[in-house]
Phi, psi and omega in degrees: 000136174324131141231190192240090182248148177245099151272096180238202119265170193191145200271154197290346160263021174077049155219158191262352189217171179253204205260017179265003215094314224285134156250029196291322180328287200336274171315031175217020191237109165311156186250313185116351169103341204268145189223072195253066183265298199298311148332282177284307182321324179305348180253018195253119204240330188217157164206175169203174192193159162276183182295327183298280186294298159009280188307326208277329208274332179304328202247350170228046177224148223252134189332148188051354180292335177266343146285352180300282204302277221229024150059244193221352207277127167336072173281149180232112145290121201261128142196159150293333206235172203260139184223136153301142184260174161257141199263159180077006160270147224234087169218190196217139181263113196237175172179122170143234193275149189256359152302343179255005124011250188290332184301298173329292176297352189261275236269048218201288155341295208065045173081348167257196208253163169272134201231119203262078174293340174104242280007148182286336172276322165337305202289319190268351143240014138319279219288329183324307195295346199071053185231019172226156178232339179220117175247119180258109175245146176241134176268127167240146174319052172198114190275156190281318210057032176124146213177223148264141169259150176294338184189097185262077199237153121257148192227092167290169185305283207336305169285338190274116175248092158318135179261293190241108164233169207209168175221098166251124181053226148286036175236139169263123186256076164327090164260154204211115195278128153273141233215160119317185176269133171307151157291000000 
């Protein structure tokens, strides 16, 4: 069965970006040597991203890097505005609601999983729709002081279910199952 996970990382005050954009931060946080990005990408069938993280991975990933990561699989880009692609990657530019969407990417999957790259709001309206089921965050051992926030939804416990947890270097690795809402 299909699912929708939001894989990110996120700095121990809750944010996915600094106040820059930037994830360089990111790439200065030991891992412990653990790389499980290629592990979880092999279930991955559909993905998306906002305009934002778009721009950030076209202006700092080095020619073919984005198929080294993510192979030929279907990206949807969320934007208002016209974006220069990246070549040889395989995307689609949308807008508006992420449900006819999200429709689109689970029959897009083929039975794999949908893969939520982020912004956290692009993401929190996923989670708005009941249209996310998972969340995997690695916390890492560095604070933004401000930022992109990972989700800026509130999501009381009643949805949230720890699943999982892990340790690579300095990331604490969080899984986390979303609930609908009680009625």
């Amino acid at each position: 069965m299909t699912k929708t996970q939001y894989y990110t990382a996120t700095s121990v005050d809750g944010f996915i970006a600094d106040p820059d954009n930037s994830l360089t931060w990111l790439f200065q946080v030991d891992t412990g040597g653990v790389d499980d990005f290629p592990a979880f990408f092999e279930h991955v069938g559909a993905m998306c991203m906002g305009a934002t993280t778009y721009e950030w991975c076209r202006e700092n990933m080095k020619p073919g890097e984005w198929r080294g990561y993510y192979a030929d699989t279907p990206c949807w880009v969320f934007t208002h505005r016209s974006l220069p692609t990246i070549p040889d990657a395989n995307l689609i530019f949308v807008s508006g609601d992420v449900a006819p969407v999200h429709d689109e990417m689970v029959r897009a999957a083929n039975g794999k999983n949908v893969y939520l790259v982020g912004g956290g709001e692009l993401v929190g309206r996923f989670a708005d729709q009941n249209r996310l089921d998972e969340i995997i965050l690695g916390v890492a051992a560095v604070t933004l002081g401000g930022g992109a926030p990972v989700l800026p939804r509130r999501l009381l416990s009643d949805r949230l279910n720890l699943t999982d947890v892990t340790r690579h270097g300095q990331f604490a690795k969080l899984t986390y199952e979303l609930h609908p809402p009680r009625a």
